[in-house]
C-alpha positions as CSV (number, residue, x, y, z in Angstrom):
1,X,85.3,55.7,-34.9
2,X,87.9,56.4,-32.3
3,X,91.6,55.6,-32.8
4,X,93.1,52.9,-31.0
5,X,95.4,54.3,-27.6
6,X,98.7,53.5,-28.7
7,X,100.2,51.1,-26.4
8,X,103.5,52.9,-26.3
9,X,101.4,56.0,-24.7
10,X,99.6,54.1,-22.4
11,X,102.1,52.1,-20.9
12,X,104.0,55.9,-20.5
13,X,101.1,56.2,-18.1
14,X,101.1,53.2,-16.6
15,X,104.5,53.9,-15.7
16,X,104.0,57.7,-14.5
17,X,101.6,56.6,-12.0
18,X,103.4,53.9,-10.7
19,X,106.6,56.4,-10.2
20,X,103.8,59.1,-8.5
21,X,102.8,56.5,-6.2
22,X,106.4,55.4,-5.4
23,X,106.9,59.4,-4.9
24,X,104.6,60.0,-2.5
25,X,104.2,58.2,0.9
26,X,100.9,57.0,1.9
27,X,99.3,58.8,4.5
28,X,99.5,57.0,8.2
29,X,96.3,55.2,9.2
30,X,94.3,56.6,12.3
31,X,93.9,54.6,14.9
32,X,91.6,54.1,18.0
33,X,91.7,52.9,21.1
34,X,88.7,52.8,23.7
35,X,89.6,55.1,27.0
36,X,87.3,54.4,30.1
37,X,84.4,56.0,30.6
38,X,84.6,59.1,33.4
39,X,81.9,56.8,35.4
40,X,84.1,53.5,35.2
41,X,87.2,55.1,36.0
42,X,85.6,57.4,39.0
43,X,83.7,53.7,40.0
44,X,87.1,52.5,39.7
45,X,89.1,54.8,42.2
46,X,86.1,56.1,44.1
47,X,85.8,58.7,46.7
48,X,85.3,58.2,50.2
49,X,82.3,60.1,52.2
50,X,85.1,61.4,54.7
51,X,87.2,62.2,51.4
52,X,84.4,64.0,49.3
53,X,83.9,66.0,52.8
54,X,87.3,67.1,53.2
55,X,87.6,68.0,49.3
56,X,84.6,70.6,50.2
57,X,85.9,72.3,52.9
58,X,89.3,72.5,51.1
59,X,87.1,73.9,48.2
60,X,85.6,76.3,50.6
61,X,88.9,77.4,52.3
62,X,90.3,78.3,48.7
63,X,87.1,80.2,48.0
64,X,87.1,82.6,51.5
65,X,91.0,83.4,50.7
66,X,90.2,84.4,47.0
67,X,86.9,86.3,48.8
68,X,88.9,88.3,51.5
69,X,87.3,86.4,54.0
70,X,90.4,84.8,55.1
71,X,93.5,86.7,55.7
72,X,95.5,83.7,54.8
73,X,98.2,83.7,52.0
74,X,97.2,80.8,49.4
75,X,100.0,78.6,48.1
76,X,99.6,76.3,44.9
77,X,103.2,74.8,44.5
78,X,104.4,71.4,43.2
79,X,106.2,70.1,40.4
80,X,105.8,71.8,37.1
81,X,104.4,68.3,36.3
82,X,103.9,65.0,36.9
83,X,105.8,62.3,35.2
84,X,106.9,59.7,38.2
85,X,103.6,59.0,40.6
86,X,106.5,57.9,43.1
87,X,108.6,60.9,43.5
88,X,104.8,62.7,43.3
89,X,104.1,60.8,46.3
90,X,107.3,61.6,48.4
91,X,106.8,65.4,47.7
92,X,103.1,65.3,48.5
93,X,104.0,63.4,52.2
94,X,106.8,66.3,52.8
95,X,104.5,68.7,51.6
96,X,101.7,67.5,53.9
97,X,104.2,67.7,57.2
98,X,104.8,71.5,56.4
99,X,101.4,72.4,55.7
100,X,100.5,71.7,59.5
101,X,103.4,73.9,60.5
102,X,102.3,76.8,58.1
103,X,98.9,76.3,58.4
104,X,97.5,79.4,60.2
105,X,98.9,81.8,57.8
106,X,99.5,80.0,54.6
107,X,97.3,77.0,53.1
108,X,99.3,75.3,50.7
109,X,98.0,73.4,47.6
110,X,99.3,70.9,45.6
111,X,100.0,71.0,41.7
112,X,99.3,68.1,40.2
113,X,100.0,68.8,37.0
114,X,98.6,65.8,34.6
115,X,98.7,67.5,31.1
116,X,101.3,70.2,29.4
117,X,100.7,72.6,26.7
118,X,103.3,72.7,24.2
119,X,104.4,75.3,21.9
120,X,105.0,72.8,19.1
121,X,105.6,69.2,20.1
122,X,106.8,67.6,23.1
123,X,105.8,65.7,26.0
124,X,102.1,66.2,26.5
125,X,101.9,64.9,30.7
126,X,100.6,62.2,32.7
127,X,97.7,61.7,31.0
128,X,98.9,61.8,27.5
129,X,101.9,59.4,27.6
130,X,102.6,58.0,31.2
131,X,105.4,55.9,30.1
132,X,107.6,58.4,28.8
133,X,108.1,56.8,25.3
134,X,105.4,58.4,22.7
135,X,103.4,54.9,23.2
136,X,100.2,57.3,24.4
137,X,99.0,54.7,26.4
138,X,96.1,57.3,27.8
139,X,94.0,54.3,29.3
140,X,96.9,54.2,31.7
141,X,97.7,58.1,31.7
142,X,93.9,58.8,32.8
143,X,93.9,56.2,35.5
144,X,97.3,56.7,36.9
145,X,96.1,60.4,37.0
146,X,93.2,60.0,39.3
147,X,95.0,57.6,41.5
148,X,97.9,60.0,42.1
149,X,95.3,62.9,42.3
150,X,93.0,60.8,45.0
151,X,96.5,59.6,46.5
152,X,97.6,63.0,46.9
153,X,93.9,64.4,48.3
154,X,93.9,61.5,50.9
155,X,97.3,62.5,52.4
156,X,95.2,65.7,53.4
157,X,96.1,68.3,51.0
158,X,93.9,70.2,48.3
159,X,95.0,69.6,44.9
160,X,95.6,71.6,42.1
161,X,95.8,71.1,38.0
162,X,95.4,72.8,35.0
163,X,92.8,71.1,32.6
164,X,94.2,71.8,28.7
165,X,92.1,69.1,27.6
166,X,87.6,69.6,28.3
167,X,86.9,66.0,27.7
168,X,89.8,64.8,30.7
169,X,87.7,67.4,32.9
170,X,85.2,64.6,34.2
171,X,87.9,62.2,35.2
172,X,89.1,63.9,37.9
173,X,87.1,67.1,38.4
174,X,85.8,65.9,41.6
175,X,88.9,65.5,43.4
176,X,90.3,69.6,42.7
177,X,90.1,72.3,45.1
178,X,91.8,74.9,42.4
179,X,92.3,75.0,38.8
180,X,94.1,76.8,36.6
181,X,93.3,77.7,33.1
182,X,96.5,78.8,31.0
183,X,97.9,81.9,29.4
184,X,97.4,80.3,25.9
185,X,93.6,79.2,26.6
186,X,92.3,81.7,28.7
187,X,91.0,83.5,25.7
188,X,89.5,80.1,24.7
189,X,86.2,80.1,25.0
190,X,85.6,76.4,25.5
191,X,87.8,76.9,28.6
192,X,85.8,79.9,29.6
193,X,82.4,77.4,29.2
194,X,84.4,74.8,30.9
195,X,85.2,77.3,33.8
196,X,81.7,78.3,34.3
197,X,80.8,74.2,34.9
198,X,83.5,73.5,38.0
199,X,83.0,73.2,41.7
200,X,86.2,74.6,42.5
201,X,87.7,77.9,42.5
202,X,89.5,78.9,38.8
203,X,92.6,81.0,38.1
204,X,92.6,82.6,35.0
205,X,96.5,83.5,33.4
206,X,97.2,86.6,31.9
207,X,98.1,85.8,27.7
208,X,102.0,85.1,27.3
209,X,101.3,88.8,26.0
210,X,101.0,90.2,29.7
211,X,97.4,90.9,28.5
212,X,95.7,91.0,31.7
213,X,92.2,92.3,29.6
214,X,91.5,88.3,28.1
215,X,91.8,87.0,31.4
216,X,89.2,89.9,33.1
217,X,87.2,88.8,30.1
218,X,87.3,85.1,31.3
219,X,86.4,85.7,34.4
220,X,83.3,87.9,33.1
221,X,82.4,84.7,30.8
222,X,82.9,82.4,33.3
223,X,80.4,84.0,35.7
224,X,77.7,83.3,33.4
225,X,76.0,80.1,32.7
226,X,76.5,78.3,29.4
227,X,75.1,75.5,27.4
228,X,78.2,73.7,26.4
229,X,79.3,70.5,24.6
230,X,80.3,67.7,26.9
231,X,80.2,64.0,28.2
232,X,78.1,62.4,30.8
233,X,79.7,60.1,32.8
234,X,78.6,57.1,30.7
235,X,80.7,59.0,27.4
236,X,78.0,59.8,25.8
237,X,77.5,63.6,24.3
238,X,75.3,65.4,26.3
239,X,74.1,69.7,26.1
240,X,75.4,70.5,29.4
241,X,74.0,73.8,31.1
242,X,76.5,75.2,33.4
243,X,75.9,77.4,36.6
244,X,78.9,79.3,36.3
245,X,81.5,80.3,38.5
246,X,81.6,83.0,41.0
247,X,85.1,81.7,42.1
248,X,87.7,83.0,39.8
249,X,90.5,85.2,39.7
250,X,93.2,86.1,37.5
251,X,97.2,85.0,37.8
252,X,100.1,87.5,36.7
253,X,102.4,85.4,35.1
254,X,104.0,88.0,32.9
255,X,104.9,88.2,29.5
256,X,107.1,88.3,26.6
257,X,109.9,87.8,28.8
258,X,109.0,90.6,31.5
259,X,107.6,90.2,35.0
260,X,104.3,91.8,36.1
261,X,104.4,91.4,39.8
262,X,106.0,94.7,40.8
263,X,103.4,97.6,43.0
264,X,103.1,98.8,39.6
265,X,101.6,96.3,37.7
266,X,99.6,94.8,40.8
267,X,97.7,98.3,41.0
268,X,97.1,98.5,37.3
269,X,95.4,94.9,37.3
270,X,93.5,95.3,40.3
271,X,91.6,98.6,39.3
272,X,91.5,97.3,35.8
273,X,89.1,94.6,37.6
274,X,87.3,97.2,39.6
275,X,86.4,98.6,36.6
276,X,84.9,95.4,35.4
277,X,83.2,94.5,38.9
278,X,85.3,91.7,39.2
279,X,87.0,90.4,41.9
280,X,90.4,92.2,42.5
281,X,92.2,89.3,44.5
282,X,95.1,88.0,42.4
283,X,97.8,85.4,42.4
284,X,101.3,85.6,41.2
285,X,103.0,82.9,39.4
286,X,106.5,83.4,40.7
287,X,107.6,81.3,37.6
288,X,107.7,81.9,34.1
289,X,108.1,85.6,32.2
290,X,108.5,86.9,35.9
291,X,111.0,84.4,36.9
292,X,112.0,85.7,32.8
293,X,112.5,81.7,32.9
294,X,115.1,81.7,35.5
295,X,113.7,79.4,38.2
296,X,116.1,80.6,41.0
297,X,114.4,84.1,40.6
298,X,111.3,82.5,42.2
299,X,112.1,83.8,45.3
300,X,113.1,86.8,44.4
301,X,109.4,87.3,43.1
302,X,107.9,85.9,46.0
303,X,110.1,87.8,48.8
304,X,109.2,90.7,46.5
305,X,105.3,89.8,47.0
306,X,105.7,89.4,50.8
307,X,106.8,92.6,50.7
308,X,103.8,94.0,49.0
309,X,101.7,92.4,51.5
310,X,103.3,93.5,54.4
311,X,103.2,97.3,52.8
312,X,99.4,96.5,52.9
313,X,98.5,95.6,49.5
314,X,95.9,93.3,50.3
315,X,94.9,92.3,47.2
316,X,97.9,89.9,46.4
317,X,96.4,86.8,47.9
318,X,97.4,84.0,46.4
319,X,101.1,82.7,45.1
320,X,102.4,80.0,42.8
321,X,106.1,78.2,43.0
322,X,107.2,75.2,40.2
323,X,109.0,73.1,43.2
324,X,110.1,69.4,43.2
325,X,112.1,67.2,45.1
326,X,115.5,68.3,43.7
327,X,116.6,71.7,41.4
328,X,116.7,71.9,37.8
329,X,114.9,69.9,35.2
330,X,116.1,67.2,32.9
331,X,115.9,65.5,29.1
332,X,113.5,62.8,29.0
333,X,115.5,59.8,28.9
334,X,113.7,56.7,29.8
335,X,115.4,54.3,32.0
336,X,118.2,57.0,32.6
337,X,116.7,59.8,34.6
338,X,117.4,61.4,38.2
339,X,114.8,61.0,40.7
340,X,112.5,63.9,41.7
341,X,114.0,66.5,38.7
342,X,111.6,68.2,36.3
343,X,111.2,67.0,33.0
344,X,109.3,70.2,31.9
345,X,110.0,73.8,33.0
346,X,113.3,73.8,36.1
347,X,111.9,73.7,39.5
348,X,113.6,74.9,42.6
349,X,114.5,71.8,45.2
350,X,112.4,71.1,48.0
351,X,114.6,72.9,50.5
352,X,114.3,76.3,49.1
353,X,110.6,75.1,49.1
354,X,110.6,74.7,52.8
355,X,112.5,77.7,53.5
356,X,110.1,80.0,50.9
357,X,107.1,79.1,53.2
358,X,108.7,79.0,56.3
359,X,109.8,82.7,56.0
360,X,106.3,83.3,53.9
361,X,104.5,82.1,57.2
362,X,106.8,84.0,59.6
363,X,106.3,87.5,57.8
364,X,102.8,87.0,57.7
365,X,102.8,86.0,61.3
């Protein structure tokens, strides 16, 4: 026969466990909340026939610049990203005004940027958090993003985002003319997949490396089609077979702090995608590692890429500027925060905006 536990040791143990659990914090509860599908919220904020037409031909437009079917310089430029739809709104009617002065040499496109990556932690965009508080209130986020996106697209100009996340992709898919795919997912190959399922034309970014070989790469993977994991429009999961994309490109953004815009680096990326059979037609972001995070050096990269056209490098096509209402960027401080300033990377202020395409459209004349 077993002894009896002494009640001495098993109250020791009693005891232990109660301290372990005191010890160690219980681990937070996850918790859901139903977003829309893509078909409500497109039902929701629909398209227009005259709107869905003008979306294609802006489509088109971007596709015959990144071709070399038309000589005109392509401009994505806009606020880093989007956290007041208001001050969105005000840039986008400014913007819309220049575009029909610069519009025979320079078609300009607006970023509407609705999501963020981050490093670590941080504000996510738009989408992700539209009140500026951690609250996540992505019901809102998704439909404040179409709206601005469809406001934007209805003031005449093409828009522009980057998709981070594939399942936002069907929210608002329908209402880009150009997309850009980042330097920390190029090499992604659900982005690649993702790529290879859109309408509009895609910019691949060179890895925060300068690795201009992953992004070649994506454009070679994007090409082809794919069966992918997605959404319909009802949310359900769906085997989605792409088409893939004939329409992409790569963007020189730089990297590890050092520019790759210069005749050098151009020549080195374009026969690098010769050599691949892809399309040699690039764009360069005039911010980040070639700004070397410096936003006032934006026009020093883009004078610098004017340059190169005008010397006849033909293959520099396409441009990007982080531009908002007013210089500089900001903390996020909720209910103490200046109008039309960045809350992510610095922009310039909208008149070094006017004067960059002014002159662009001038030299190009």
């Amino acid at each position: 026969m077993n002894a009896p536990v002494s009640p001495v040791i098993n109250k020791t143990v009693v005891t232990n466990a109660h301290a372990t659990a005191r010890l160690t914090p219980a681990a937070p509860e996850s918790v859901a909340k139903r977003l829309p599908t893509p078909a409500e919220l497109r039902q929701r904020i629909a398209l227009s026939d005259p709107l869905i037409e003008q979306i294609a031909r802006q489509r088109h437009a971007v596709q015959q610049i990144l071709s070399g079917h038309d000589d005109r310089l392509l401009v994505v430029v806009g606020p880093c990203s989007v956290h007041d739809p208001d001050a969105a709104l005000e840039y986008a009617d400014r913007l819309a005004a220049l575009s029909e002065e610069v519009s025979e040499r320079i078609l300009p496109v607006m970023r509407v940027y609705v999501e963020k990556p981050r490093t670590t932690v941080g504000w996510k965009g738009l989408a992700y958090d539209p009140d500026l508080d951690g609250s996540g209130d992505m019901p809102r986020g998704l439909a404040l993003s179409r709206e601005l996106m469809h406001a934007v697209a209805a003031r005449g100009l093409p828009v522009a985002t980057e998709l981070l996340q594939p399942m936002l992709a069907p929210y608002v898919d329908d209402l880009l003319s150009w997309v850009a795919i980042g330097a920390r997912t190029t090499e992604s190959q659900l982005h690649r997949e993702l790529a290879s399922d859109l309408s509009a034309a895609v910019g691949f970014k060179n890895a925060t490396s300068g690795d201009v070989q992953v992004a070649i790469d994506a454009m070679s993977a994007a090409a082809h089609p794919h069966q992918r994991f997605a959404v319909d429009p009802q949310g359900y999961p769906i085997v989605q077979q792409t088409a893939g994309n004939p329409h992409t490109h790569v963007v020189l953004r730089g990297g590890h702090g050092e520019p790759n815009y210069q005749a050098q680096h151009v020549r080195a990326a374009t026969t690098a995608l010769r050599n691949a059979g892809q399309n040699p037609r690039l764009m360069v972001d005039c911010s980040h590692a070639n700004a070397r995070k410096d936003h006032r050096r934006q026009s020093e990269v883009m004078l610098d890429v004017l340059a190169q056209r005008q010397a006849g490098e033909a293959n520099l096509v396409a441009l990007m500027l982080e531009s908002h209402l007013f210089e500089g960027k900001q903390p996020l401080k909720p209910g103490a925060m200046r109008y039309g300033v960045s809350v992510t990377d610095a922009c310039v202020g909208w008149e070094t905006t006017e004067h960059l395409l002014k002159t662009a459209a001038d030299r190009l004349a």
